[in-house]
C-alpha positions as CSV (number, residue, x, y, z in Angstrom):
1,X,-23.8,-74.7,11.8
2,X,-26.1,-77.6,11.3
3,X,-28.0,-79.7,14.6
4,X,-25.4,-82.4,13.7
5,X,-22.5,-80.0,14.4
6,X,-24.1,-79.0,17.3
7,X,-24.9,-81.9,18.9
8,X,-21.3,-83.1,17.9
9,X,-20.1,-80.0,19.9
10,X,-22.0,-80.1,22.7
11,X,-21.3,-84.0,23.2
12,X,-17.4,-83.4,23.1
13,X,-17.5,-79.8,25.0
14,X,-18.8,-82.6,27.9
15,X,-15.3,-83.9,27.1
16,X,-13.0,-81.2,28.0
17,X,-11.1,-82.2,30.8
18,X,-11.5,-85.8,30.5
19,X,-8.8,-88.6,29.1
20,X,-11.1,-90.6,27.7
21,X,-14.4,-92.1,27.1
22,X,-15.2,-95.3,27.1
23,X,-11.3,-96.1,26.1
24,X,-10.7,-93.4,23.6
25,X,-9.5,-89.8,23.6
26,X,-10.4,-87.2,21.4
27,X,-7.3,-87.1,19.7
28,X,-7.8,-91.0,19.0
29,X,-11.3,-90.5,17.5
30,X,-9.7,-87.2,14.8
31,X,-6.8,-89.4,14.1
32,X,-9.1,-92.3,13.7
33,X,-11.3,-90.6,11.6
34,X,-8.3,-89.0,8.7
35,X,-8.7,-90.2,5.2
36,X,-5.1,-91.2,4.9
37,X,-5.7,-92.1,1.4
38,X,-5.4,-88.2,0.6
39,X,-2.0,-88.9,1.3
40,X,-1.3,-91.5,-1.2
41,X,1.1,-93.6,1.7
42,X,2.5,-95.8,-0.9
43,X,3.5,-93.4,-3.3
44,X,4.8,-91.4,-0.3
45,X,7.0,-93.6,1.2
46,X,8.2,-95.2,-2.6
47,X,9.3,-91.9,-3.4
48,X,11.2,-91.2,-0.1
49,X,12.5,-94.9,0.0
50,X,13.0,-95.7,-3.9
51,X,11.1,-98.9,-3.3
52,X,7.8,-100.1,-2.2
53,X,7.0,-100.0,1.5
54,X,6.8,-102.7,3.9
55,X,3.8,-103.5,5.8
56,X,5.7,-101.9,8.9
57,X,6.8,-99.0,7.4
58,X,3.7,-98.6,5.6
59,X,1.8,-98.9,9.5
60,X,4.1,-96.9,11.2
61,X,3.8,-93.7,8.5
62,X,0.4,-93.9,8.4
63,X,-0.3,-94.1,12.1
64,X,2.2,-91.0,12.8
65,X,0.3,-89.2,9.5
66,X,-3.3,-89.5,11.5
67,X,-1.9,-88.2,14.6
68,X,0.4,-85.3,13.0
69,X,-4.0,-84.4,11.4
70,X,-5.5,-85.4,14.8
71,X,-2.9,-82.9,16.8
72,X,-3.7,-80.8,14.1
73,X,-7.2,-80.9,14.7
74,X,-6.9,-80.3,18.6
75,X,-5.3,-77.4,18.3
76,X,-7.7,-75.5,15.5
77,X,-10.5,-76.1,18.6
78,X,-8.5,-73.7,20.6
């Protein structure tokens, strides 16, 4: 594990417990921090809809794509 790991770790192990800090949880910094662009969201959603997204549909999938990884993310700490 490198010292940037560790002090990543030891920062957020502070963090257990808490709700937030300074405004955002944890789960809001993972889910901030996906690369949705592995997902390819407008090729996703023109396959499932036949068409090309809308701006809303396009913010809504993503946003429920970076928490479904953040969650994700949460629960490979346990």
């Amino acid at each position: 594990m490198s010292n940037a790991d560790k002090d990543f770790d030891e920062y957020y192990a502070k963090l257990e417990g808490r709700q937030s800090v300074m405004g955002m949880s944890l789960r809001d910094y993972f889910a901030a921090k996906c690369d949705i662009e592995v997902y390819a969201p407008v090729d996703s959603l023109y396959r499932k809809h036949g068409r090309n997204p809308t701006v809303n549909e396009l913010a809504a999938w993503i946003a429920e794509v970076r928490f479904i990884e953040a969650d994700a993310m949460l629960e490979a700490r346990k």
